[in-house]
N, C-alpha and C positions, 0 to 999 in steps of 0.2 A: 440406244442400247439394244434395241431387239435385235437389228440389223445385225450387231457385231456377234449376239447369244446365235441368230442361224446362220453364221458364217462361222461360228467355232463350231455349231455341232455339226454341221456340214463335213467339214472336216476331222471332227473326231469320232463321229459314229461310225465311219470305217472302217477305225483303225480297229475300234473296241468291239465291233462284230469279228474282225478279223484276229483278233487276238484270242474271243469267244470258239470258233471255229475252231481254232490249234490246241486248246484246252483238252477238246474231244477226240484229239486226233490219236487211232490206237495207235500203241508200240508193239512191235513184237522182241522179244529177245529170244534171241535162236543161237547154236552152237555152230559157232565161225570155222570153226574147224572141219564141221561133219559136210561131208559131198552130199547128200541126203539132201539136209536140211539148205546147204548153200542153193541147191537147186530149186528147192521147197521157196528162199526169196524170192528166187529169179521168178517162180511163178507167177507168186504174188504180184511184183514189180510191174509184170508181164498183164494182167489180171485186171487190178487194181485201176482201171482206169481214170480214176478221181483222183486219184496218187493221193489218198488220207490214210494209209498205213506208214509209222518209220518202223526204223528196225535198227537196232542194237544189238551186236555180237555178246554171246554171254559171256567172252573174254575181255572182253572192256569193263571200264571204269563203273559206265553205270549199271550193264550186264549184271556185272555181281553182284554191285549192290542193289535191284532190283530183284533179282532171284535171293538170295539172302532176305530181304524183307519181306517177302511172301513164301518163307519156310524150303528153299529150293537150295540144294547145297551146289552153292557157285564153282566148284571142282568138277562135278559127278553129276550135274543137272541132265536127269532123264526125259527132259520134258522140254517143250518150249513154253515162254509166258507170254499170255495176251495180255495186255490192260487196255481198257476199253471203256470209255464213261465210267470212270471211276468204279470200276471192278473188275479184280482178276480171275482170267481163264489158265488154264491147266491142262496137258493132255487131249482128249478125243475133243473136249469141252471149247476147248483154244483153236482147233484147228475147222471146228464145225464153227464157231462163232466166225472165223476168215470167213469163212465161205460166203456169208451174210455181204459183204464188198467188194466179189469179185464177181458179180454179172454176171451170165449165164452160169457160173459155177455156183450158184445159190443154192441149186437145185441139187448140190448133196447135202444140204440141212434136213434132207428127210432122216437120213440117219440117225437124226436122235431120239427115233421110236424105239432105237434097239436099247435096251437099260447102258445106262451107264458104266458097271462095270465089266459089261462086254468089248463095249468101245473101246474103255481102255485099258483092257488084257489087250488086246490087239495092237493097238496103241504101243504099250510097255515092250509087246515083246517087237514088235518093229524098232523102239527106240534104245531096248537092248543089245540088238543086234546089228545097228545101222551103220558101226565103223567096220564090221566085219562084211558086210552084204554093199556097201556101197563107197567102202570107202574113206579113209581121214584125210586132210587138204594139212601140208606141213604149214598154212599161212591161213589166216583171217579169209573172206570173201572179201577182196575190195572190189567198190562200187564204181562202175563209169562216172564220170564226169555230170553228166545227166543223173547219175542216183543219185550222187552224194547228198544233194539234200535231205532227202529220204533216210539219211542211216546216221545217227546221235550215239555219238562214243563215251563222251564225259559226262558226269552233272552240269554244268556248265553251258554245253549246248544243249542241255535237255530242259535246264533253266531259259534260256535264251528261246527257244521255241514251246517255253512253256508246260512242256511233256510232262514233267516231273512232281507229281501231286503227292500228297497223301491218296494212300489207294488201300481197298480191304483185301482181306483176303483171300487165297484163291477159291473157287466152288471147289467143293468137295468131291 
């Protein structure tokens, strides 16, 4: 009987670290439309060496309904969302907490000496004005062949790779 108990956990403890691992893994929801923010992905993408960030367009399935569930109006979302170990980021808050995964780019986390609502006035007024100053894409960003894993459009695959939790809500 032992034999068989560490030839099952052998093989299941993989899985269920591995399943552990993706629980944590943030999302971002960003606005698939904006040239801005499309290239704010590529950053990431680019960045990200570990590739544990997905991303989901806020024009998608679960886009909405994740900005909707963290008070974001999924029409008019000024903001992108992070979730991240079961907590949601916001504005200056979301894009400093990125930076936290992107290796050498770490090093603008010193920014959050400046208060808060500094951030993100600056923040706002960049994300008020970012179809005018950079631009609107009449399609979604689609991902290469190589991203797609990286980018969850439904509940469904968000289920499937476990993304999709109960999450609080965003910092203030």
């Amino acid at each position: 009987m032992g034999v068989w108990f560490c030839l099952g956990v052998r093989h299941v403890l993989p899985i269920l670290f591995q399943q552990a691992r993706r629980s944590f893994m943030p999302i971002v929801i960003f606005d698939g439309l904006c040239s801005f923010c499309s290239a704010s992905v590529q950053f990431i993408l680019k960045n990200d060496v570990r590739g544990k960030i997905r991303f989901a367009p806020a024009q998608s399935e679960l886009g909405r309904t994740l900005l909707a569930k963290h008070g974001l109006d999924p029409d008019d979302a000024q903001s992108f969302l992070l979730i991240k170990a079961d907590k949601a980021y916001v504005r200056s808050d979301a894009a400093l907490e990125i930076a936290r995964d992107l290796g050498w780019w770490r090093w603008l986390r010193i920014f959050r000496i400046l208060p808060r609502g500094l951030r993100d006035a600056m923040y706002s007024l960049v994300a008020r004005n970012r179809y005018r100053w950079f631009g609107r894409r009449d399609t979604c960003l689609i991902p290469t062949p190589e991203q797609r894993s990286r980018f969850i459009e439904n509940l469904e695959e968000a289920a499937d790779q476990e993304s999709f939790e109960q999450r609080d809500s965003p910092s203030p």
